[in-house]
N, C-alpha and C positions, 0 to 999 in steps of 0.2 A: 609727549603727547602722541607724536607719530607710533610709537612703540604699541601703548595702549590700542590706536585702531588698527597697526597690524598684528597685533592678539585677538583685536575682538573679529577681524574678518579671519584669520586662522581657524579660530573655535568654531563661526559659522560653516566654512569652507569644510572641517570634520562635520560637524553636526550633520549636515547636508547630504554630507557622502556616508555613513553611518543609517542616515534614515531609508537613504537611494538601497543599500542592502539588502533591505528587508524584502524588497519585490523580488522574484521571482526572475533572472537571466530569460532572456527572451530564448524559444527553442527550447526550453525544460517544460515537460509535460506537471498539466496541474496537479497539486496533493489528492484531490476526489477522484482524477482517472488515473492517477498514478494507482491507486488505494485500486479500481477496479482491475485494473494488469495485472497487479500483483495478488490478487484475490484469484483470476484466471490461471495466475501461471502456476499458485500453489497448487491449485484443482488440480490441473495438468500432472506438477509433478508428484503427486498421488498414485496416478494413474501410472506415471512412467514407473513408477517406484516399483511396481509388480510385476512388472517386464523381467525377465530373468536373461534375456539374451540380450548382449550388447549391443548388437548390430540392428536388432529389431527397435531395440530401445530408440537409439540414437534417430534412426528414422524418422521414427514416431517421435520423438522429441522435437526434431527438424520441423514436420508437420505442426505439430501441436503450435509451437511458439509462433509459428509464419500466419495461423489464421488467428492466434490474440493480437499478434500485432495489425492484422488488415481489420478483426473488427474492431477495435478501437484505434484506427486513424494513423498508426505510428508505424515507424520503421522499425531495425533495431538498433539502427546507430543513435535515434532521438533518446531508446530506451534506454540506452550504455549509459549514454548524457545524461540524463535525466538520473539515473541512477547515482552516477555515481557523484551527481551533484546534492540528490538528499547524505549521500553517505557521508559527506563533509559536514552537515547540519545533521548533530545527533539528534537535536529537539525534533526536528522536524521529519527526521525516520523514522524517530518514537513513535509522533502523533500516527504517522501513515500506517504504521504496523500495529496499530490499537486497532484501526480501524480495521485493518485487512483481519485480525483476530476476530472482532465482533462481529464482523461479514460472516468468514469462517464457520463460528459457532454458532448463527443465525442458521446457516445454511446446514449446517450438521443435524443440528436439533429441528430442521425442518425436516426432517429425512428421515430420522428414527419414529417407528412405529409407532401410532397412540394405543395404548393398551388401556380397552376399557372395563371396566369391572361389571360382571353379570349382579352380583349379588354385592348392593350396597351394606353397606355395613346397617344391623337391626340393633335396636337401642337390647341387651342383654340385660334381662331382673335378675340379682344380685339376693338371695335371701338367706 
């Protein structure tokens, strides 16, 4: 009988600490501003990507990163953290990087030229 309730408080004792996982480590930045960093920083490395001199690059990379992380609130030790605590949860870098994708392509496709047609297309007789 003793046996049986230290099995059954065992299994709750996991259950417990299984469910307690699922939350977020305190000091990890959320999945939705995680998703906004990571949207900026791609931006960014766009931009650095066309840099051709290293030294200038690196600069401007230095730059770049220090005002994503002052505008969204973080350092870059929290974003190390943060990072490399999604990179342990594949599900959950997946999700981040669908979104940072869909941002992405939002933002691309906002940016390319609408090309309008002068001349709609006129129904053609056919005889």
């Amino acid at each position: 009988m003793l046996m049986k309730k230290l099995s059954a408080l065992f299994c709750v004792f996991i259950f417990l600490i299984s469910c307690k996982q699922d939350e977020t480590p305190k000091g990890i930045i959320e999945k939705d501003k995680m998703t906004g960093i990571l949207v900026d920083m791609h931006i960014s490395d766009s931009y650095l990507n066309q840099i051709s001199n290293a030294d200038t690059m690196q600069m401007q990379a230095k730059s770049r990163y220090n005002y994503i992380f002052k505008k969204h609130n973080i350092d870059s030790l929290k974003f190390s953290k943060s990072l490399n605590y999604y990179s342990l949860k594949a599900n959950e870098l997946d999700a981040i990087y669908k979104n940072v994708i869909d941002s992405l392509d939002y933002i691309s496709n906002s940016l390319k030229p609408k090309i309008k047609l002068k001349n709609k297309s006129k129904a053609i007789k056919v005889q």
